[in-house]
C-alpha positions in Angstrom: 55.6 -35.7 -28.7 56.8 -38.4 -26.2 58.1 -35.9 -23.5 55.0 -34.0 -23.3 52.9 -37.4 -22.6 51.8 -36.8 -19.3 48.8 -35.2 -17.1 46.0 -33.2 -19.2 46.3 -29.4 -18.9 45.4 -26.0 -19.9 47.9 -25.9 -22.0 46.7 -28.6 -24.3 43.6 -26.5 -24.8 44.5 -23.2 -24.9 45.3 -22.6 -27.6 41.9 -24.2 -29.5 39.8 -22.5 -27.1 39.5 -19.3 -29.2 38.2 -21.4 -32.0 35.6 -23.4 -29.9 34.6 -21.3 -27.6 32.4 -19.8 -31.4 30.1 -22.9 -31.4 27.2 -22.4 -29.3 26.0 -24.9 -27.3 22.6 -24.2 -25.5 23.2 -21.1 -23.2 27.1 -21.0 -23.6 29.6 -22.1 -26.1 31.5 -25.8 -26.7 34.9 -24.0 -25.7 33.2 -22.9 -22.3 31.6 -26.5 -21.5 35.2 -28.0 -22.4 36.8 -25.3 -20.0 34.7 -26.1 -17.5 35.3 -29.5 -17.6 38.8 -29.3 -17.2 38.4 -27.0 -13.5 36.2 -30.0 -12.2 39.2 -32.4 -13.5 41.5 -30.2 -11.8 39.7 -29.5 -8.8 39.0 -34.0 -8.1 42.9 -34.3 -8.7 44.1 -31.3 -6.5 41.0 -32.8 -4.1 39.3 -29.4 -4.3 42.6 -27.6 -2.7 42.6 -23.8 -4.3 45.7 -22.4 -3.9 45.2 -18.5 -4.1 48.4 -16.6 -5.7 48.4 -12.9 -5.1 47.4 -11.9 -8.9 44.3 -13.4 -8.5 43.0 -10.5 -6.6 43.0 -8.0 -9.7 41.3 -10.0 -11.4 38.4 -10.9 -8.9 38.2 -7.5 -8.0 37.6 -6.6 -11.6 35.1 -9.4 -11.8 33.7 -8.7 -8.2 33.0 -5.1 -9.4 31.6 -5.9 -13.2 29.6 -8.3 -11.6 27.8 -5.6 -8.7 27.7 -3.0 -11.9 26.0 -5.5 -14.6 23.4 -6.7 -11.8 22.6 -2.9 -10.3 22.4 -1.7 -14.2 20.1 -5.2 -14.3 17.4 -3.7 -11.2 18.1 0.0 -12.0 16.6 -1.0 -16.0 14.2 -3.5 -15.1 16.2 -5.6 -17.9 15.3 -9.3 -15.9 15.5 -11.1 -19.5 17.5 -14.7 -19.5 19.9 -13.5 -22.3 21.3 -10.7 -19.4 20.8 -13.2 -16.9 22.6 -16.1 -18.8 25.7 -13.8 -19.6 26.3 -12.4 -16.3 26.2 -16.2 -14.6 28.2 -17.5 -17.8 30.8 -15.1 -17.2 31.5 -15.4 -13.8 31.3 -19.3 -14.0 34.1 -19.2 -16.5 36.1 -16.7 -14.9 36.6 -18.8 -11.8 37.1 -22.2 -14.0 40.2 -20.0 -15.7 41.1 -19.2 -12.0 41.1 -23.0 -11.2 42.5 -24.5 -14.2 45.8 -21.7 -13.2 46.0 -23.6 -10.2 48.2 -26.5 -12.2 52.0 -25.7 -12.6 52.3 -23.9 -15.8 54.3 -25.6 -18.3 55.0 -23.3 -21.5 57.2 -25.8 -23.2 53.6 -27.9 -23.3 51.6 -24.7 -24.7 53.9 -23.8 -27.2 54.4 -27.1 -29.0 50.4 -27.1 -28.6 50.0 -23.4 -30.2 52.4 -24.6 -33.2 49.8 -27.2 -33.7 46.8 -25.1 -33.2 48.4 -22.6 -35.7 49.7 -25.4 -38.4 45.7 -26.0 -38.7 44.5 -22.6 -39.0 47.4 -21.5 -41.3 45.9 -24.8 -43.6 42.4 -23.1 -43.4 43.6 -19.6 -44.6 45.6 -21.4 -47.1 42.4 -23.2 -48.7 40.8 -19.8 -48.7 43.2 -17.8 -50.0 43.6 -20.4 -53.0 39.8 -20.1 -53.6 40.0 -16.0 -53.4 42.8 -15.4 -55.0 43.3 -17.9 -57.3 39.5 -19.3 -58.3 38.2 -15.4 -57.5 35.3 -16.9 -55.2 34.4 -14.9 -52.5 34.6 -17.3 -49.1 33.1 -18.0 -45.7 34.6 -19.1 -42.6 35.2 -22.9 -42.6 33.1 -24.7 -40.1 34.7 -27.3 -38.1 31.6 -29.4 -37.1 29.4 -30.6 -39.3 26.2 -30.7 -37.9 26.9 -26.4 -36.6 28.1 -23.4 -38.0 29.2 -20.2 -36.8 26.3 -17.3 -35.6 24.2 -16.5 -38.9 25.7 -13.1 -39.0 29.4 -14.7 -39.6 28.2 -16.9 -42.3 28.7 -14.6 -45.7 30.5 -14.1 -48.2 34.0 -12.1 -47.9 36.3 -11.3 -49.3 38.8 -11.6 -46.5 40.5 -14.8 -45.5 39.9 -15.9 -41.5 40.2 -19.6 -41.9 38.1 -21.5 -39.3 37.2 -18.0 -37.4 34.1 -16.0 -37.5 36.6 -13.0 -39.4 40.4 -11.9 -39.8 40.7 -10.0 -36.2 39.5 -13.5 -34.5 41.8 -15.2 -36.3 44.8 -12.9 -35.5 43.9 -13.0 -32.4 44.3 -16.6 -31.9 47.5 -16.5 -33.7 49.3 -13.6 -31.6 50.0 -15.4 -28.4 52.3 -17.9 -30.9 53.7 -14.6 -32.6 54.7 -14.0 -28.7 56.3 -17.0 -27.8 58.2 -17.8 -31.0 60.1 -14.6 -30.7 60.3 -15.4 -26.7 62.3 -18.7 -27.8 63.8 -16.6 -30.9 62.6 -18.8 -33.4 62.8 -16.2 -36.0 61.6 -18.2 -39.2 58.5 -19.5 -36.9 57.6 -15.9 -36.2 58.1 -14.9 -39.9 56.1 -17.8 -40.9 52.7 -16.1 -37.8 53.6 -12.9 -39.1 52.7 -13.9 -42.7 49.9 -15.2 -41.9 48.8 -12.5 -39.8 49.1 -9.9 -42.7 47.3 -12.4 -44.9 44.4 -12.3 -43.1 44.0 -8.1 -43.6 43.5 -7.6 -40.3 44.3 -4.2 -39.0 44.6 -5.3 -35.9 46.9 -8.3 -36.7 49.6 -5.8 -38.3 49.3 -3.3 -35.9 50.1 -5.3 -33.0 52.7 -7.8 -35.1 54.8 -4.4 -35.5 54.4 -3.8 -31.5 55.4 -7.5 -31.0 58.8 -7.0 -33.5 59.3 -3.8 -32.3 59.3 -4.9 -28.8 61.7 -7.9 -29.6 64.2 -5.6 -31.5 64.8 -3.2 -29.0 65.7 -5.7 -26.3 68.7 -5.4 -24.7 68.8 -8.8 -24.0 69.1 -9.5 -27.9 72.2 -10.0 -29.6 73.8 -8.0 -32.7 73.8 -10.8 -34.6 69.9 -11.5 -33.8 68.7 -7.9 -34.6 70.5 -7.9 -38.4 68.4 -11.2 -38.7 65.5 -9.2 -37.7 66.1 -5.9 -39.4 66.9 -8.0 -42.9 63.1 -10.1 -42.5 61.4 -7.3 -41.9 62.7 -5.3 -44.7 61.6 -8.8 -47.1 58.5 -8.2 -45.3 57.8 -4.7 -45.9 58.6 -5.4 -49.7 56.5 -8.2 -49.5 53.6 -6.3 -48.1 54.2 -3.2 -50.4 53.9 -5.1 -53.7 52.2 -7.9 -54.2 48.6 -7.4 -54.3 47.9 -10.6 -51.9 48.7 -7.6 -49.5 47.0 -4.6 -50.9 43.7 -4.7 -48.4 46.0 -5.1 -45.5 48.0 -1.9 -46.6 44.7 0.0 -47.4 43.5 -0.1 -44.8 46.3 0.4 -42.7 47.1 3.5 -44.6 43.6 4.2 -43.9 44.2 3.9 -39.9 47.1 6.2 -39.9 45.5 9.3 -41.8 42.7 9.1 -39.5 40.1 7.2 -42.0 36.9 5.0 -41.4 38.7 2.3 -39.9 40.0 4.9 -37.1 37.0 6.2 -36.6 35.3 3.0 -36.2 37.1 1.8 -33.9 38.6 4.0 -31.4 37.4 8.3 -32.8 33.5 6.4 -31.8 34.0 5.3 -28.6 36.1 9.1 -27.3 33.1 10.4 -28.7 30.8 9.2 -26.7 32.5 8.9 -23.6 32.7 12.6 -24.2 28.9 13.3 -23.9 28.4 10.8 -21.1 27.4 13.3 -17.2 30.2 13.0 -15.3 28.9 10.4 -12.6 28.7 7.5 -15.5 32.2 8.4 -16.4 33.2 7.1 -12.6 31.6 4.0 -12.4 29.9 3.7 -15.7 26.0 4.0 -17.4 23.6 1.6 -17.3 23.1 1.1 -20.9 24.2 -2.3 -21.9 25.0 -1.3 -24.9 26.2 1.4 -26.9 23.4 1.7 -29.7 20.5 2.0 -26.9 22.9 5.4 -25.1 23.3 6.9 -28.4 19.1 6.0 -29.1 18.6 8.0 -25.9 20.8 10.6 -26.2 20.5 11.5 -30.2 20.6 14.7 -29.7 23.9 14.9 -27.7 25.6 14.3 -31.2 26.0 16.2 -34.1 24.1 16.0 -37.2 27.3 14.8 -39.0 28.8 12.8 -36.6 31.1 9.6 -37.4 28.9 8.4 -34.1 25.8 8.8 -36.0 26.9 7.9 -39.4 27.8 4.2 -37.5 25.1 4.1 -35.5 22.3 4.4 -38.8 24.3 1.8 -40.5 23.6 -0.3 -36.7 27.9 -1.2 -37.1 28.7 0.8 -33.7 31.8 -0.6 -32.4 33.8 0.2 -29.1 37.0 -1.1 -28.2 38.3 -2.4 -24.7 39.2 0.8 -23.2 35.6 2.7 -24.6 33.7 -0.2 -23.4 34.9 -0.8 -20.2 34.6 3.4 -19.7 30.9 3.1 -20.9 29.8 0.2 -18.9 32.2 0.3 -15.8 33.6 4.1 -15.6 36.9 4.6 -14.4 36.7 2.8 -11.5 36.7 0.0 -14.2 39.5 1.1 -16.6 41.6 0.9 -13.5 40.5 -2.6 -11.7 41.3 -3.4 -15.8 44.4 -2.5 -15.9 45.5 -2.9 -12.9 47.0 -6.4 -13.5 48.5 -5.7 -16.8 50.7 -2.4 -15.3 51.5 -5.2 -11.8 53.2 -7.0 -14.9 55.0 -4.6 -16.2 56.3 -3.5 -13.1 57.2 -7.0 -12.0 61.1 -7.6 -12.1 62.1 -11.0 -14.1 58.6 -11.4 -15.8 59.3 -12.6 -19.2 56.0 -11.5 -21.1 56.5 -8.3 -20.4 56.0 -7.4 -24.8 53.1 -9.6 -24.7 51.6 -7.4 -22.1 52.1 -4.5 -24.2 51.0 -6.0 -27.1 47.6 -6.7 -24.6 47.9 -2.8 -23.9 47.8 -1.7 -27.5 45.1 -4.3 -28.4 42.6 -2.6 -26.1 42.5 0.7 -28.2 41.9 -1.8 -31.3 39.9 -4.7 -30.5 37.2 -5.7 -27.8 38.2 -8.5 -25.4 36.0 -7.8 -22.6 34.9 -11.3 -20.7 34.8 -13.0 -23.5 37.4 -15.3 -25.4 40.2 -12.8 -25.6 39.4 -12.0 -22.0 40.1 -15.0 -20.7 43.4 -16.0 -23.1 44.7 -13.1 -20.9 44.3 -14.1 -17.8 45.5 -17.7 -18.2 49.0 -16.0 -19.9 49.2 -13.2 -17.5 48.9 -15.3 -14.1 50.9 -18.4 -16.2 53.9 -16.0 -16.4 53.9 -14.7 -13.0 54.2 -18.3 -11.7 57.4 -18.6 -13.8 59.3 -15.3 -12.2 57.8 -15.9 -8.7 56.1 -19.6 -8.5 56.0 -20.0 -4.4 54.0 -17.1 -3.7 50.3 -18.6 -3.2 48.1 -19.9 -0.1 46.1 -23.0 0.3 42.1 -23.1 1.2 
């Protein structure tokens, strides 16, 4: 701990803001405030000098672009009500905190002995749970971390699926992936054995999905020894027996199995969203409707659908869910989808950069989960920009 005793950063925090940023706090959350606290820090000690590096500019135009969408959609509806109001300006103050807090040299040394830390505690909340499900037979609820608040009201019943201190499994996982991503980074195998667990424990589709994309990734690197890959090939073979017969697993597997022959959880998740995309007039697919949300499209245009559509089975049961690629279509078009993307695929295309399988794993994530402007979101950006500065760290201007 005593070589990482100096200056306050974002990578102290990090890692914890997934978990805090689920406590409201008036018209934002307690991970928000805290974020925002640390730009103004950063700003007084950098005496409010910006430096703007080049992958900024996807971002803000993505931002610059949901922004003039959200408030035309706004006039267009006549939808003037301060919960609209309140998410546009929270978003785009937090979006330019994450901006300012990437201003400070990265240090991932810093982040991942914090994410180890991070993880240590949620991995003793899924623990406790998992005793009480599996062991007592209690069902369980996510463990609140502050006394005096809980999570939203709608998170706060009983399961019968272990998420620790998160609002459910996929929030969890998805607090726990960037660690998956740097342990096998610094080819710490047993640490990444140790996420992975965890990960499956949780029976998040999601989590297993995008664990095999972040091994997979990892085992087919050239830069990887022989050696390294048996070591790999031999854990996940323990983990695959693991996973096929103990019934701590069977949920996970389920539902897995479920995914792959096309079953509810498919549907739910990405068959919904294709499907209405697909009945959407051919302007809104360009720069997107002005529905704010999926429920009130599919309200106005019932009969679109057929009688017996997974859309309409979801939508009666009020569980419609898109992911990142069907929401961004819906609400911002195409023009969207590529202002999106656009800094994921600069990433990819970037020689040296060394998160090149977490940007995949980001990639496969948006056909599974939803991490538009929200915690997720912002993760992203922080770990995407971080990275560049490490392949190309003199590329920026000062304002």
């Amino acid at each position: 701990m005593e070589k990482y005793k100096d200056e306050f950063g974002i990578e102290y925090f990090l890692p914890f803001y997934p978990l805090l940023v689920q406590y409201n706090i008036g018209p934002t959350s307690l991970g928000n405030i805290i974020l925002i606290i640390i730009a103004l820090y950063t700003l007084i000690k950098q005496k409010c000098i910006i430096k703007i590096k080049p992958e900024y500019k996807y971002f803000i135009l993505f931002i610059i672009y949901a922004v003039f969408r959200d408030i035309l959609k706004m006039i267009i509806m006549m939808d003037y009500s301060r919960t609209y109001v309140n998410r546009i300006t929270e978003y785009v103050i937090v979006f330019f905190a994450v901006l300012i807090v990437c201003n400070k040299e990265f240090n991932e040394d810093k982040l991942y002995f914090t994410w180890k830390i991070a993880a240590s505690i949620y991995f003793l909340g899924l623990i406790f749970q998992m005793i009480q499900l599996y062991v007592l037979g209690h069902p369980i609820m996510p463990i609140s971390i502050i006394p005096s608040y809980s999570l939203r009201a709608e998170d706060m019943v009983a399961t019968f699926r272990p998420s620790s201190f998160f609002s459910e499994p996929a929030a969890f996982v998805s607090a726990i992936l960037p660690l998956e991503f740097l342990t096998l980074k610094n080819k710490e195998i047993k640490w990444a054995i140790i996420v992975t667990f965890f990960a499956l424990c949780s029976t998040s589709t999601v989590g297993i999905i995008l664990s095999v994309v972040l091994w997979s990734c990892f085992l087919f690197s050239r830069t990887e020894t022989i050696k390294t890959k048996i070591a790999v090939l031999v854990s996940a073979i323990i983990i695959i027996a693991l996973f096929t017969n103990l019934d701590i697993f069977s949920a996970s597997l389920s539902k897995l199995l479920d995914v792959s022959s096309g079953g509810s959880t498919f549907e739910s998740r990405i068959a919904v969203g294709f499907d209405i995309i697909k009945t959407q007039p051919i302007e809104t697919l360009f720069f997107g409707t002005n529905y704010s949300e999926a429920s009130s499209y599919i309200a106005q245009n019932i009969n679109k659908f057929a009688s017996t559509s997974s859309v309409l089975v979801y939508y009666r049961a009020q569980v419609v869910f898109l992911n990142t690629f069907s929401r961004v279509v819906f609400m911002y078009g195409f023009v969207g989808i590529l202002l999106f993307y656009l800094p994921l695929i600069k990433a990819l295309r970037t020689p040296g950069y060394s998160a090149k399988s977490y940007i995949i794993m980001i990639i496969v994530a948006t056909f599974a989960q939803t991490m538009l402007l929200n915690a997720a979101y912002f993760t992203m950006i922080v770990m995407v920009i971080s990275f560049f500065d490490q392949c190309n760290p003199k590329r920026e201007e000062k304002v």
